[in-house]
C-alpha positions, -999 to 999 in steps of 0.1 A, spaced: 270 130 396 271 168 400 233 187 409 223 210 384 201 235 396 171 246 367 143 264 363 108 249 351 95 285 339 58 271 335 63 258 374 87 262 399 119 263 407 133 228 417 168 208 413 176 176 393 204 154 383 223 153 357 218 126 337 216 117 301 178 125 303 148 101 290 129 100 259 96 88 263 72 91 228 66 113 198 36 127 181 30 118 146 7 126 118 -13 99 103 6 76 78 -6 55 49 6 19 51 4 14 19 6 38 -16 -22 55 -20 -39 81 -44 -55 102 -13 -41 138 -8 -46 149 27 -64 187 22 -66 196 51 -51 195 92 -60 213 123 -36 200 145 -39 213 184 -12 204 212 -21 212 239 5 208 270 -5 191 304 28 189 323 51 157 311 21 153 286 8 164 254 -24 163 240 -27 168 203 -61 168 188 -62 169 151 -86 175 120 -77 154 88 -99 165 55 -87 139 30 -103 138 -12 -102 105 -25 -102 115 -65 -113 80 -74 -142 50 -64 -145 41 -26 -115 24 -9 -103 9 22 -68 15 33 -47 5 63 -35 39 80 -11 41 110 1 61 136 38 55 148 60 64 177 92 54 188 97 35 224 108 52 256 145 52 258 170 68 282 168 71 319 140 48 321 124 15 336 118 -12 315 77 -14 314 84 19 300 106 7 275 78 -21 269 53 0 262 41 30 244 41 63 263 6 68 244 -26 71 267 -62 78 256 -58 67 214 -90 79 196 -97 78 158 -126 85 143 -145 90 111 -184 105 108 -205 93 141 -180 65 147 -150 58 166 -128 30 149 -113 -4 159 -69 -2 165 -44 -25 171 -8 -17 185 24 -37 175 59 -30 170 64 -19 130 85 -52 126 59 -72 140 29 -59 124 36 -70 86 35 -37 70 71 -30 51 67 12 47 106 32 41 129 36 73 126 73 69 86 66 79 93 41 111 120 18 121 110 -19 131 116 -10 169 89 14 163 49 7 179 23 14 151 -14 20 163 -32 9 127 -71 6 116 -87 7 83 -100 37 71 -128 34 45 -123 68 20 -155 74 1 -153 93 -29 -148 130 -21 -138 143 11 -132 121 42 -129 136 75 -111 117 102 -109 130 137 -77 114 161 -69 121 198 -43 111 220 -19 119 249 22 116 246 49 116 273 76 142 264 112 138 274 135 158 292 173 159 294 200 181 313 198 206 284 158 204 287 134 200 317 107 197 286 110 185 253 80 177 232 86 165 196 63 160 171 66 145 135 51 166 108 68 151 78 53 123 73 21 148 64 41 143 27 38 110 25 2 113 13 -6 117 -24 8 153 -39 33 154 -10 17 182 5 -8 194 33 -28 214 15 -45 243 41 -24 233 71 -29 249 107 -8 245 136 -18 262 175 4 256 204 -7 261 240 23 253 263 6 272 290 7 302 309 35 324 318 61 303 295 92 306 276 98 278 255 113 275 214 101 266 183 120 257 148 126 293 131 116 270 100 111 235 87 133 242 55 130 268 36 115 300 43 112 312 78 80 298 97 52 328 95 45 320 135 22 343 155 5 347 186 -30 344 196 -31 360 231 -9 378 250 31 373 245 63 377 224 81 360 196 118 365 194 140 369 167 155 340 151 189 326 174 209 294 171 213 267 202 247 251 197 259 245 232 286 222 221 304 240 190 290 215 167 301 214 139 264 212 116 259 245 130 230 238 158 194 241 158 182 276 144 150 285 166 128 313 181 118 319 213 87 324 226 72 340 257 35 330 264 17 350 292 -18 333 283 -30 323 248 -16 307 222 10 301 194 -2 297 158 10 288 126 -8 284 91 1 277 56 -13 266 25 5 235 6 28 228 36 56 204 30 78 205 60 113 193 60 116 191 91 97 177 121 84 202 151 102 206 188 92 224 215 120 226 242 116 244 274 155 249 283 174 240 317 186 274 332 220 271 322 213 269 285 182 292 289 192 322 299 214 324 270 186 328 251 165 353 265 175 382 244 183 380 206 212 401 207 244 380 203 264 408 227 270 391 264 247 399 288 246 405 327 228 373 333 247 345 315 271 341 345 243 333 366 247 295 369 285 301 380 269 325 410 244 299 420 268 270 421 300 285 429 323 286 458 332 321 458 295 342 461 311 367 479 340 375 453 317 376 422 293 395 441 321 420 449 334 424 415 297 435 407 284 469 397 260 486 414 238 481 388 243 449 382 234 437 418 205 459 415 191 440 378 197 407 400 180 415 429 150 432 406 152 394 385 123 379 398 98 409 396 107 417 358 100 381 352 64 381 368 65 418 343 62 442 367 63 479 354 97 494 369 94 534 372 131 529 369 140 536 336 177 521 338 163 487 352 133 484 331 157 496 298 175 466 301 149 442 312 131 453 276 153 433 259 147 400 271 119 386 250 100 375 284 95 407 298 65 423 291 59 452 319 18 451 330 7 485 350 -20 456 372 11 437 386 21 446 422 57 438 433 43 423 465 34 392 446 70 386 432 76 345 432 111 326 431 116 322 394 155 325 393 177 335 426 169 314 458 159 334 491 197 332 502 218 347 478 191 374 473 201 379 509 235 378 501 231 404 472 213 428 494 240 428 524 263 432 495 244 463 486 246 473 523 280 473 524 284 494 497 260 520 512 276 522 550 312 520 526 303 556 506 286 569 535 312 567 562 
């Protein structure tokens, strides 16, 4: 099993092996176990990410049109699967379930789907499925529920991170629409990380709150598939926040947040479709032959390499050549306060830095003598 070397760009630099990754749980938005006449008005729906973990807090208006009425609603996820043990397979990668409506937090139980009784379509939960479900008591009017809870994300050799999150079934209440529906994503500080460019249809009106950019829209299709791959946009967070809001939202599709493996991400980081200096980087970090690619280097290419790690952290280059082509990389964002000193080890280890600077060296004693 080869070593894959990949970059965590809301951490640190590490190594991990290939394998064919784990999946450990999925967010959700409340489901009706049974038809029902209740629209769901309105969501506020907050993820917030704490390393392997999510935690999505949500706001739930619903209007109940007719008398009061109790209904069974449920909260599904699929078990773990993947590079995984099996008390993770056993139970749900959930922690800290809270639901509540006015002053009081309500009663759950947990079962598999098939287990539980409730028949609901296979497109909502299949019976491998656990379903967290409590009765709900909708008075006439608005009902406001209030719902809380941590889930593992996955990772796989394509992603260190991978965090996804069903917002279709949000259609499966009455009118098959969310009728004021607001989204905010905090993946933390100083990362790089996509979204969907769209959940069908028109392209998703996503912005930021804080400071950061949002690329244009690119496709992932590392394999030549033949549906096309995954159209997406990535996003650079230095510190705030990623929002989106829309009014009568009927997504088609469900939410992922990926933060790519090196090798896939650095393919990404600019929306231009033209080859850049950088996408042969995996092939200088793992190869046999440093010394030949480095030779067959320009000047200026040694020079963006060895500069890598301080446009990352967005330091302001005086040099216009290197900071013109750092400017297209959606994560570089150049900040006058930043001093080069404080440079970390996003990319490039500490040796074939060394190796590209006695390369450079060469070349100097070379054209002087």
């Amino acid at each position: 099993m080869r070593i894959l070397y990949f970059l965590l760009l809301c951490g640190t630099f590490s190594n991990a092996l290939a394998n064919d990754g784990s999946f450990y749980a999925a967010g959700n938005t409340l489901i009706p176990l049974k038809e029902t006449t209740i629209q769901m008005k309105k969501e506020i729906l907050s993820l917030d990410r704490k390393g392997d973990w999510m935690q999505v807090d949500i706001y739930f208006e619903f209007f109940n049109s007719g008398p009061e009425k109790e209904l069974t609603v449920g909260f599904v996820t699929p078990p773990a699967f993947g590079d995984i043990t099996e008390a993770e397979e056993t139970h749900p990668q959930v922690k800290n379930f809270m639901v509540m409506t006015g002053d009081r937090i309500l009663p759950y139980k947990v079962a598999r789907m098939e287990e539980s009784g409730f028949k609901v379509s296979s497109k909502l939960a299949e019976g491998f499925d656990f379903v967290y479900y409590f009765t709900v008591r909708f008075a006439k009017g608005i009902t406001v529920i209030r719902h809380s809870y941590l889930y593992r994300g996955g990772a796989s050799v394509e992603a260190s991170h991978d965090f996804l999150y069903r917002l279709t079934t949000g259609a499966t209440w009455a009118g098959g629409s969310i009728g004021d529906f607001e989204l905010n994503i905090n993946m933390g500080d100083d990362c790089y990380f996509a979204v969907p460019a769209s959940f069908g249809g028109a392209a998703a009106a996503w912005t930021l709150v804080g400071v950061g950019r949002i690329g244009a829209t690119s496709v992932f299709n590392p394999y030549g598939d033949e549906d096309g791959g995954r159209a997406l946009r990535m996003v650079y967070l230095r510190k705030g926040k990623l929002q989106l809001r829309q009014l009568n939202f009927k997504p088609q599709k469900d939410l992922g947040l990926t933060v790519f493996q090196f090798h896939n991400e650095v393919n990404l980081w600019t929306d231009k479709k033209t080859p850049h200096v950088f996408e042969n980087s995996m092939e200088l970090m793992m190869g046999d032959s440093t010394d030949v690619l480095l030779s067959r280097m320009t000047d200026l290419e040694l020079r963006l390499y060895r500069n890598l790690h301080f446009a990352r952290m967005g330091y302001d280059f005086k040099d216009e050549a290197l900071k013109k082509v750092f400017m297209n990389f959606t994560w570089y964002i150049p900040d006058p306060a930043i001093k080069a000193e404080n440079a970390p080890d996003y990319y490039l280890s500490k040796e074939l830095l060394k190796l590209i600077t006695e390369e450079e060296s060469r070349r100097k004693a070379w054209k002087t003598n």
